[in-house]
C-alpha positions as CSV (number, residue, x, y, z in Angstrom):
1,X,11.2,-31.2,-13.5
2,X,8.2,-29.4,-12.3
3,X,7.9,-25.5,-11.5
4,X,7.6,-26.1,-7.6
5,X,10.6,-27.9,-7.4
6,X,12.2,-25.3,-9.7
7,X,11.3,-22.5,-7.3
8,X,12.4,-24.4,-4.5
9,X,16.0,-25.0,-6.0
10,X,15.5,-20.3,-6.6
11,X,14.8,-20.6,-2.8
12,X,17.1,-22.5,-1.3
13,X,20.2,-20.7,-3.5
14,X,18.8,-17.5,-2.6
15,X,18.8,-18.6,1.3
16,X,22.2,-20.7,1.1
17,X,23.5,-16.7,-0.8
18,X,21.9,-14.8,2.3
19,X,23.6,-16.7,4.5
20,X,26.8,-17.1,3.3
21,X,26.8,-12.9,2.5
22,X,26.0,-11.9,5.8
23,X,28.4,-14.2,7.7
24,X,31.3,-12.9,5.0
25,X,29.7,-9.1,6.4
26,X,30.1,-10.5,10.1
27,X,33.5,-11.8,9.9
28,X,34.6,-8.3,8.2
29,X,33.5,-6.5,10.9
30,X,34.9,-8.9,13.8
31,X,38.0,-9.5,12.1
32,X,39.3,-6.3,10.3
33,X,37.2,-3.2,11.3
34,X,36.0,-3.7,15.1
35,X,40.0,-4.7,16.2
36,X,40.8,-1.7,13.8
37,X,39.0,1.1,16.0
38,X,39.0,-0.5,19.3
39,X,42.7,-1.3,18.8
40,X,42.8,-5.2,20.1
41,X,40.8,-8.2,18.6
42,X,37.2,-9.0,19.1
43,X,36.4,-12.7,19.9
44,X,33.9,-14.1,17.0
45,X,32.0,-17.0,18.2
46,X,28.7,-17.5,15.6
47,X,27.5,-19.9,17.4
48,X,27.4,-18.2,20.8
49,X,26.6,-14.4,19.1
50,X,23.4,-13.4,20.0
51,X,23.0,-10.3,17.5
52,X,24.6,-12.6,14.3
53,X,21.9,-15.5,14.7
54,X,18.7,-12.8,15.0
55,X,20.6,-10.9,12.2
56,X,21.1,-13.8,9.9
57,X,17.3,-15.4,10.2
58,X,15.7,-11.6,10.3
59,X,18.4,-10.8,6.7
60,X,17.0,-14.6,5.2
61,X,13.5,-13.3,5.7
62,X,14.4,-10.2,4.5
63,X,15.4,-11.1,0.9
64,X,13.1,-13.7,0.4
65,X,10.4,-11.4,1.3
66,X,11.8,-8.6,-1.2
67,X,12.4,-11.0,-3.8
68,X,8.3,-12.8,-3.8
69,X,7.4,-8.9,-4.1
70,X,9.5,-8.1,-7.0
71,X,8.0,-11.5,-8.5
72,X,11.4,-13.5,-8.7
73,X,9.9,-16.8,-8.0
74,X,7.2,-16.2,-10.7
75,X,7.4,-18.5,-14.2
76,X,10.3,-19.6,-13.3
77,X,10.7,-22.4,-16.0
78,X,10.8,-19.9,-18.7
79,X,13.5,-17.4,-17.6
80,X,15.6,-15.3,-20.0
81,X,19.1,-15.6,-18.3
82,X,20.0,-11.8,-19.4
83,X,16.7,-10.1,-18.1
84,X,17.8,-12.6,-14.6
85,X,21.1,-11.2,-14.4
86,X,19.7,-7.2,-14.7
87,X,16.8,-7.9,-12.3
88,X,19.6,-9.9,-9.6
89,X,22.1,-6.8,-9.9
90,X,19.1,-4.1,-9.3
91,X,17.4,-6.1,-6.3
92,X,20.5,-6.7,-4.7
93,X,21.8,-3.0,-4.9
94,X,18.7,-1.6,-3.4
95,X,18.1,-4.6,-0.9
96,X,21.9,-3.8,0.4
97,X,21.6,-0.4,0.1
98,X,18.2,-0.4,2.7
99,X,20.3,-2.7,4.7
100,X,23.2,-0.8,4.8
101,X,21.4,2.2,5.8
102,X,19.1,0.7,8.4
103,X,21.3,-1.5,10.4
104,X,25.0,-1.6,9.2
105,X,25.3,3.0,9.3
106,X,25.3,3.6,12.7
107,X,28.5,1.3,13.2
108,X,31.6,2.4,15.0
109,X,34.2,2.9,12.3
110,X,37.7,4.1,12.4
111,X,37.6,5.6,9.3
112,X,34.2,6.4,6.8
113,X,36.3,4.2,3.7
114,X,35.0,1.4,6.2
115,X,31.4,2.0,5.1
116,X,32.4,1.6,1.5
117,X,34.3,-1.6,2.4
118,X,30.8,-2.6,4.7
119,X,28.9,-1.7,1.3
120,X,31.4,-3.4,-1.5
121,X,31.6,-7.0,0.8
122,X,27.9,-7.0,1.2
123,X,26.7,-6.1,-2.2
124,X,29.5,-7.7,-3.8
125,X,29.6,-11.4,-2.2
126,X,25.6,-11.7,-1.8
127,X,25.2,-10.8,-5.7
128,X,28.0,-12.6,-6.9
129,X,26.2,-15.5,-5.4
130,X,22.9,-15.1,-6.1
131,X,23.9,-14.8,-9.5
132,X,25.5,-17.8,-10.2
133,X,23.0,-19.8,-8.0
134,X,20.3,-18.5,-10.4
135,X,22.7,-18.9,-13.7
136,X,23.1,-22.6,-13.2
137,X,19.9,-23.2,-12.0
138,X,18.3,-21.2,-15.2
139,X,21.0,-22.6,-17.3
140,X,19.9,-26.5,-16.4
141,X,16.5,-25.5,-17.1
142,X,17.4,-24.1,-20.4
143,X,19.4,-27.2,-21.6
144,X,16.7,-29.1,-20.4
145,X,13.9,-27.4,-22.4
146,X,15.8,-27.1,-25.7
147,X,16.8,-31.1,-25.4
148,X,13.1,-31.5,-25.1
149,X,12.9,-33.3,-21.6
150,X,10.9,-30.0,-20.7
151,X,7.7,-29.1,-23.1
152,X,4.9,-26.3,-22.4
153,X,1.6,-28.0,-24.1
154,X,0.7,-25.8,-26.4
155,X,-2.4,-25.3,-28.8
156,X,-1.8,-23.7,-32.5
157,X,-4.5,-22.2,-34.0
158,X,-4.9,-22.0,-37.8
159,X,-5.1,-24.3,-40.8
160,X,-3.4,-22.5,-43.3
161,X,0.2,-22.5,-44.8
162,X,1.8,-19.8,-42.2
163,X,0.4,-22.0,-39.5
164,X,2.2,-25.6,-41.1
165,X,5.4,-23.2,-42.3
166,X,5.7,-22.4,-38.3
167,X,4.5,-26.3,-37.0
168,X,7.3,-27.5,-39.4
169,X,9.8,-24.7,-38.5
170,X,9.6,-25.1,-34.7
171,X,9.4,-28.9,-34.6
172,X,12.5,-29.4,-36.8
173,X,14.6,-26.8,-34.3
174,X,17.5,-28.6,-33.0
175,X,17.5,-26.8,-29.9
176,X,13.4,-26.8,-28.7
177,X,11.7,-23.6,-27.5
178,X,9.6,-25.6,-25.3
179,X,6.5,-25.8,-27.2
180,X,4.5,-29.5,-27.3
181,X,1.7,-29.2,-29.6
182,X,-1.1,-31.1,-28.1
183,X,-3.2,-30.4,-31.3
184,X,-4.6,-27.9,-33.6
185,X,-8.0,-25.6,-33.8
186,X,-9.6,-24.4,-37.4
187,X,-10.7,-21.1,-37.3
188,X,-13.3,-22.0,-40.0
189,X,-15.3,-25.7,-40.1
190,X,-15.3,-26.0,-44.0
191,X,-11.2,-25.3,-44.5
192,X,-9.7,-28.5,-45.6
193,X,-6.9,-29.4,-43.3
194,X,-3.3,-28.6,-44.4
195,X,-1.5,-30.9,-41.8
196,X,-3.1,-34.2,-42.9
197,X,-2.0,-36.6,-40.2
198,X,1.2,-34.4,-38.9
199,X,-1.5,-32.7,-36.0
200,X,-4.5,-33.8,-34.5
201,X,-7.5,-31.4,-35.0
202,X,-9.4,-30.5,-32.5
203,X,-12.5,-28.9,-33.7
204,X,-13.6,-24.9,-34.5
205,X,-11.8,-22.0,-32.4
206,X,-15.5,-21.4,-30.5
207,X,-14.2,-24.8,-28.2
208,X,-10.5,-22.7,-27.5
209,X,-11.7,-22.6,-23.7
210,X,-12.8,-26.3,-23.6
211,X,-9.6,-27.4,-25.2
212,X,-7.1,-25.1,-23.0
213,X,-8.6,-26.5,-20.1
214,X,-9.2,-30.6,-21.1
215,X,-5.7,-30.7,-22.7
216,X,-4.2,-28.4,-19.6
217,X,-2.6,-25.9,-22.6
218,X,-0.2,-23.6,-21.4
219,X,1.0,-21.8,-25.2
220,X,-1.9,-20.8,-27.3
221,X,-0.3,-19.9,-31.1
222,X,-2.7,-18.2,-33.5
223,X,-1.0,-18.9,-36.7
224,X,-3.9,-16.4,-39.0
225,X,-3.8,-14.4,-42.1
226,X,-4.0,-11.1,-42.2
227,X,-7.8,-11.0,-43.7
228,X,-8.4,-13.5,-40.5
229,X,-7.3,-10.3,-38.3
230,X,-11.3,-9.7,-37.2
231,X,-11.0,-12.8,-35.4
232,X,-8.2,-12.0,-33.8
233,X,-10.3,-10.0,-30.9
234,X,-12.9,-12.5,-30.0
235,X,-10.4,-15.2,-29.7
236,X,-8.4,-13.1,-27.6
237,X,-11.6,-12.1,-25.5
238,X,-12.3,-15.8,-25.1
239,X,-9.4,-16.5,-23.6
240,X,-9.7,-13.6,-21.2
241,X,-9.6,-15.0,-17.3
242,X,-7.8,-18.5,-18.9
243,X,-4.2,-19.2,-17.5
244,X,-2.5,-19.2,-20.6
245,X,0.2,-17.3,-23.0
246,X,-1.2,-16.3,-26.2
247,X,1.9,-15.6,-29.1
248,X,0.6,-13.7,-32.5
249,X,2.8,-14.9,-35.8
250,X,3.5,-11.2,-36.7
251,X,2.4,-9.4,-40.0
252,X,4.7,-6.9,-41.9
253,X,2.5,-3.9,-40.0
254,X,3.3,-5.4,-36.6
255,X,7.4,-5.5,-37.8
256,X,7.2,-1.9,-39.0
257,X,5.5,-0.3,-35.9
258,X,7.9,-1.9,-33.6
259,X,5.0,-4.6,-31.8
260,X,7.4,-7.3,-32.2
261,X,9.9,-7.8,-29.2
262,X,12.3,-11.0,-30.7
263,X,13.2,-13.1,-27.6
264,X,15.1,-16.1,-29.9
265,X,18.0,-14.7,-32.2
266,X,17.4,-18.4,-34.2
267,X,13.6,-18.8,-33.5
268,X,10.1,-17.4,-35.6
269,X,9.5,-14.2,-34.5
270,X,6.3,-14.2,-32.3
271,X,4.4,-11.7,-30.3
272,X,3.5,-12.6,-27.0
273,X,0.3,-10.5,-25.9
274,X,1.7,-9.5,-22.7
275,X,-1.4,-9.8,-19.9
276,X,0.7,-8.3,-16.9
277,X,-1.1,-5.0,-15.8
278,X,1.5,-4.0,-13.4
279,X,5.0,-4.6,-12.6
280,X,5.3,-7.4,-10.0
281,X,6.1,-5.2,-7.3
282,X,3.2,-2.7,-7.7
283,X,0.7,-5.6,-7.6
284,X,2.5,-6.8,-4.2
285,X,1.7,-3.2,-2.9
286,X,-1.7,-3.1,-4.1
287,X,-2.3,-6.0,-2.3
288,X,-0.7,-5.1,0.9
289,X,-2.6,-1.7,1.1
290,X,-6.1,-3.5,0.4
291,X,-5.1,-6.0,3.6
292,X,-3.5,-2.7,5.8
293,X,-6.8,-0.3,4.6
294,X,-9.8,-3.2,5.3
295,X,-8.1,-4.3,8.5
296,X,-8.0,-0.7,9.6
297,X,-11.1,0.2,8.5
298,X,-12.7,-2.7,10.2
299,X,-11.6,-2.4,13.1
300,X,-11.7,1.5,13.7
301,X,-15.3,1.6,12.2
302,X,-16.9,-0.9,15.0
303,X,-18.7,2.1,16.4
304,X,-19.8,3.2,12.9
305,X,-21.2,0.6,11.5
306,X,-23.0,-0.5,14.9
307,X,-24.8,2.8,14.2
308,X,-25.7,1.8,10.2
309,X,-26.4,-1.5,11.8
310,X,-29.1,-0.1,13.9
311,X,-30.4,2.4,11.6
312,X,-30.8,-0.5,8.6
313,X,-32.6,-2.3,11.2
314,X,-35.1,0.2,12.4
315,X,-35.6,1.5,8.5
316,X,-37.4,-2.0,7.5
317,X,-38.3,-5.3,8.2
318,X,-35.4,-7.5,7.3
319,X,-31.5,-8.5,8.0
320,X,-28.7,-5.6,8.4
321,X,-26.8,-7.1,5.8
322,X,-27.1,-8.2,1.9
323,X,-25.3,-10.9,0.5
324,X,-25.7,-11.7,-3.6
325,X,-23.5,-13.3,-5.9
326,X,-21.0,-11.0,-8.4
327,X,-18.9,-12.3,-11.1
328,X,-15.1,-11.3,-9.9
329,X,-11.3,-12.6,-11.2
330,X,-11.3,-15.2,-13.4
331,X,-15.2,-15.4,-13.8
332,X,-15.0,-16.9,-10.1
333,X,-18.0,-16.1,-8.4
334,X,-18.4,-15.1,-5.2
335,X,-20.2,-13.4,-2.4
336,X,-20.4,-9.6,-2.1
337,X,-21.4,-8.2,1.2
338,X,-23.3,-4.7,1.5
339,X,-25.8,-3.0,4.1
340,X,-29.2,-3.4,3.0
341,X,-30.8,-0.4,1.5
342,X,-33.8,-1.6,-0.1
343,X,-37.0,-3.8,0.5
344,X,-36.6,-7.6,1.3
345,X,-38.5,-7.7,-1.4
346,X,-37.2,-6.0,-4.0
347,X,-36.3,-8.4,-6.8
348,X,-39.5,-9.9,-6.4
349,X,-39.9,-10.5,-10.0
350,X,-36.9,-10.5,-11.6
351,X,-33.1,-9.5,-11.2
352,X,-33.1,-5.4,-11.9
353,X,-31.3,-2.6,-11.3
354,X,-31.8,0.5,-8.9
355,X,-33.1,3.4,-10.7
356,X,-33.0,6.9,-10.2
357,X,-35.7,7.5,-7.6
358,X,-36.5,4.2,-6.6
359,X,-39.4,2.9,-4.1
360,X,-37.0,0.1,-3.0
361,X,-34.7,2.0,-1.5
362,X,-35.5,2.8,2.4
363,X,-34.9,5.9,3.2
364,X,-31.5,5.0,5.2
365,X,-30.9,3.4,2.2
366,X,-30.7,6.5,0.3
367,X,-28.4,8.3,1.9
368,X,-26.1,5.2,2.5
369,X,-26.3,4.7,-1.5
370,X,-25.8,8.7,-1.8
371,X,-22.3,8.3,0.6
372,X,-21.3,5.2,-0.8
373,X,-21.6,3.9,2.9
374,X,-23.8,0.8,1.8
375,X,-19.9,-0.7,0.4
376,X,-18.5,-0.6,4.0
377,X,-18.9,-4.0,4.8
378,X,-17.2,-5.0,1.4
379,X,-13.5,-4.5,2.9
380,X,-14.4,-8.3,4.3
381,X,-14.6,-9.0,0.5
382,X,-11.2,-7.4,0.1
383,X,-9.6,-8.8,3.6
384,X,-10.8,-12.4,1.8
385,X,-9.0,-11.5,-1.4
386,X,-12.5,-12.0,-3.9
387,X,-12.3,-7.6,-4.4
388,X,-9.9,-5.1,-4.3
389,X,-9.9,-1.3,-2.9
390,X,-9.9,-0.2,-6.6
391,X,-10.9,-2.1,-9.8
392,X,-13.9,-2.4,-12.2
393,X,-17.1,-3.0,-10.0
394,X,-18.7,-6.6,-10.1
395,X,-21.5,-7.2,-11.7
396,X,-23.9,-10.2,-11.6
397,X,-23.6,-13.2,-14.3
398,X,-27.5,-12.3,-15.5
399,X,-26.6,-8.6,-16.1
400,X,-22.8,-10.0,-17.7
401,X,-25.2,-11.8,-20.2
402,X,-26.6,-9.4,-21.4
403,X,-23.1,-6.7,-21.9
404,X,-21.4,-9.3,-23.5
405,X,-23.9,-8.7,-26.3
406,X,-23.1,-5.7,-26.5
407,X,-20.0,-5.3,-25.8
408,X,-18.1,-8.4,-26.1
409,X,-14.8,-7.1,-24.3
410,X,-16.1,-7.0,-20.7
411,X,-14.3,-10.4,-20.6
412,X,-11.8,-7.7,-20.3
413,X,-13.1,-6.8,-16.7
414,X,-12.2,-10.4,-15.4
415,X,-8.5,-9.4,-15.9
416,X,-8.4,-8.1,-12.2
417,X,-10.0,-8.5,-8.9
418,X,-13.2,-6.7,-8.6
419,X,-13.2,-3.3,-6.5
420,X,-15.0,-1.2,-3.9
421,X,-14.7,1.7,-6.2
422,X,-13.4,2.2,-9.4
423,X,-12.5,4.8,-12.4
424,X,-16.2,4.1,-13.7
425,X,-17.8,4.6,-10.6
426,X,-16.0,8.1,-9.8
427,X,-16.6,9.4,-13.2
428,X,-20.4,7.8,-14.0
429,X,-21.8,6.1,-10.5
430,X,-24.3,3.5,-10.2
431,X,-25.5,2.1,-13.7
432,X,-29.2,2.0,-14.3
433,X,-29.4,-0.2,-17.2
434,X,-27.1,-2.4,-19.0
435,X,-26.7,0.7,-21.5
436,X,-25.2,2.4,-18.8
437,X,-23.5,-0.2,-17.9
438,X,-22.0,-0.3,-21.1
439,X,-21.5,3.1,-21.4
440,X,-19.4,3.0,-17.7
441,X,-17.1,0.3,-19.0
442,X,-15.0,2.4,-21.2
443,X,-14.2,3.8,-18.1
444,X,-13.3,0.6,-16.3
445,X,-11.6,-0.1,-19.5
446,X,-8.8,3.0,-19.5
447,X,-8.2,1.9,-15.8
448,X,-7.1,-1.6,-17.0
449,X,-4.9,-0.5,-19.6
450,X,-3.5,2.3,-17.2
451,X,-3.4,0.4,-13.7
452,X,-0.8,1.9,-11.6
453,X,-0.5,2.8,-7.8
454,X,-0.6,6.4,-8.4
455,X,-4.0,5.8,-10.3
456,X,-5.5,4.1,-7.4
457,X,-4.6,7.0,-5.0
458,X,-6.5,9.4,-7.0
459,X,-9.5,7.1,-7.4
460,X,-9.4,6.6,-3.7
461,X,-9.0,10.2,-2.7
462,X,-12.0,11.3,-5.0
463,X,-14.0,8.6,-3.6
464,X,-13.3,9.6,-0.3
465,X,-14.5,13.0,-1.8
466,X,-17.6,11.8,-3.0
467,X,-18.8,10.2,-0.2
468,X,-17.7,13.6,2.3
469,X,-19.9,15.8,-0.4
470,X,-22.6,12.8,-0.6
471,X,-22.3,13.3,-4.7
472,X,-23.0,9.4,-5.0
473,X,-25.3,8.6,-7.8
């Protein structure tokens, strides 16, 4: 049993639910309510009915549209059945209730207690059966997981007693939790090993990316002492922009402040470092408005940037255009797109930075650097999917080098997609060294851990701001 045959089995008992809901709606209407305030019966012929086929493949697109935006059909192998039931019972109240008021209100009624009974039948016979499609589904998956038929391939890291304790513990579970240890990593080289022949070893926690990706790991355990807890960041920073779930065995501090959420009543008590920014819906919005903005903008600023165009052109020998590779999600590169505002030339000897000042910049250049206009052509970037609207701004892998040395967290940055503008740029503009560079991460950093859609809409309207006043640095 694989996830895309899992998610198909979600889509098809979501579809089959749809269906079945709205021709229960349709046969309300035809059968009880229309004959009750037209006072004679009303023929009901699916087949022949116009208005009930469009409605039925529009309301089938309708949920399964609703549902990939809320992220139902996300990690669907390892579901909790409860959280499932809550999230069915909220999508389906609000996805009736826009129904109900967009299409089904304006019906002719006899009486207004028809609009409850419209409501009730709708709500009532698509959740009903979404539920129980996604129950047994979820339930199967369950049974299959905890008999061990399905494993995740997981990597446990630590050579020490707690780490064996919890090896022994979850292996001799008589109902699995889904975790197949493919091996173990030392955190130290000279540690004797504690599992003799019970787990393969291998090698030091500096080869955690090699080994997540050669033995395809999905679970990473780190099974560490407390006075191991200073390793506990650059682990987790190595593993930044790797697909992965990362569970922490808990200390007594971790118990005590409340970090530990228990998902298995029977289980070890783990922590799961939880790596989703925003709620699935919000990052379905984000999305939409970076396609809706950069197709807009495109397309309504032909006239504009024919003008930049021309000006770039006539400012210096060279193309209109300037293409250079930046580090964006994942640590994928890719190719961002700007107008040119300095020399052909101007890296000559060496990657570098634009200073305050600078000969390289034209003199079009300058003002399109001091409007932020140079970034236009990035909403191609953004149309593509390699950047977003908002988010930390990419940088190039020679300049990454050289942060990471300094500050080993800008792993952190890989977290999202790359943006046009971000927190850092509003508050500190252009960096002119990798000390400033530094110094504007901390603001890229408080965006990450505070990424919402109302955050974005502030940095865009004070970007909009800055490039009206021309404040760009």
């Amino acid at each position: 049993m694989n996830e895309k045959t899992q998610r198909l089995k979600y889509v098809l008992s979501d579809v089959a639910s749809a269906i079945v809901a709205w021709v229960a709606l349709f046969s309300l209407r035809k059968i009880y309510i229309e004959p009750q305030k037209f006072g004679y019966s009303i023929p009901f012929d699916p087949g022949s009915d116009v208005n009930f086929s469009l409605g039925l493949i529009l309301v089938v697109v309708y949920w399964l549209t609703l549902y990939t935006l809320t992220g139902v059909y996300r990690d669907i192998l390892r579901r909790s059945r409860l959280r499932e039931l809550v999230h069915t019972i909220n999508t389906s109240f609000l996805g009736v209730l826009f129904l109900f008021f967009f299409l089904l209100l304006d019906d002719e009624v006899k009486s207004y207690k028809d609009y409850y009974l419209t409501f009730i039948t709708l709500f009532g016979v698509h959740f009903i059966l979404t539920a129980l499609g996604r129950f047994s589904i979820s339930t199967q998956t369950k049974r299959a997981i905890q008999s061990r038929r399905i494993g995740f391939p997981t990597l446990l890291v630590g050579n020490n007693k707690k780490a064996l304790d919890l090896y022994t513990e979850l292996e001799s579970e008589n109902k699995s939790q889904g975790y197949k240890f493919v091996g173990l990593l030392r955190l130290e080289e000279s540690n004797p090993s504690v599992f003799d022949d019970k787990l393969p070893c291998l090698g030091n926690v500096e080869r955690i990316r090699e080994v997540v990706r050669d033995y395809q790991v999905e679970e990473v355990i780190l099974a560490i002492e407390s006075t191991e807890h200073p390793k506990l960041n650059a682990i987790l920073n190595e593993l930044e922009g790797v697909k992965v779930r990362v569970r922490i065995i808990p200390d007594m501090y971790d118990i005590i402040s409340g970090s530990v959420k228990i998902n298995h009543i029977l289980g070890p008590a783990l922590i799961e470092v939880k790596r989703d920014l925003m709620p699935a819906w919000q990052e379905s919005v984000k999305r939409g408005m970076d396609i809706v903005i950069s197709l807009m903008a495109l397309i309504l600023g032909i006239p504009g940037y024919l003008a930049i165009g021309l000006a770039v052109r006539l400012s210096s020998k060279g193309p209109i255009f300037y293409r250079q590779e930046r580090i964006g999600l994942n640590g994928v590169p890719f190719k961002i797109i700007k107008f040119r505002t300095m020399r052909v030339d101007a890296e000559k000897d060496g990657p570098q930075l634009a200073r305050e000042k600078d000969t390289r910049v034209t003199k079009v250049g300058f003002f399109l650097r001091k409007t932020r206009l140079d970034e236009i052509p990035q909403f191609y970037n953004v149309l593509k999917g390699d950047m977003s609207l908002v988010g930390p701004r990419p940088e190039r892998q020679f300049f990454i080098d050289q942060i990471v040395q300094k500050a080993p967290h800008y792993r952190l940055m890989q977290r999202v997609r790359p943006g046009i503008t971000s927190w850092g740029q509003v508050k500190y503009g252009y960096a002119e060294n990798v000390d400033e560079m530094v110094e504007r991460l901390k603001f890229d950093l408080l965006y990450i851990e505070n990424m919402s859609l109302a955050i974005d809409i502030k940095i865009l309207f004070y970007t909009v701001l800055i490039m009206v006043q021309g404040r760009g640095k």
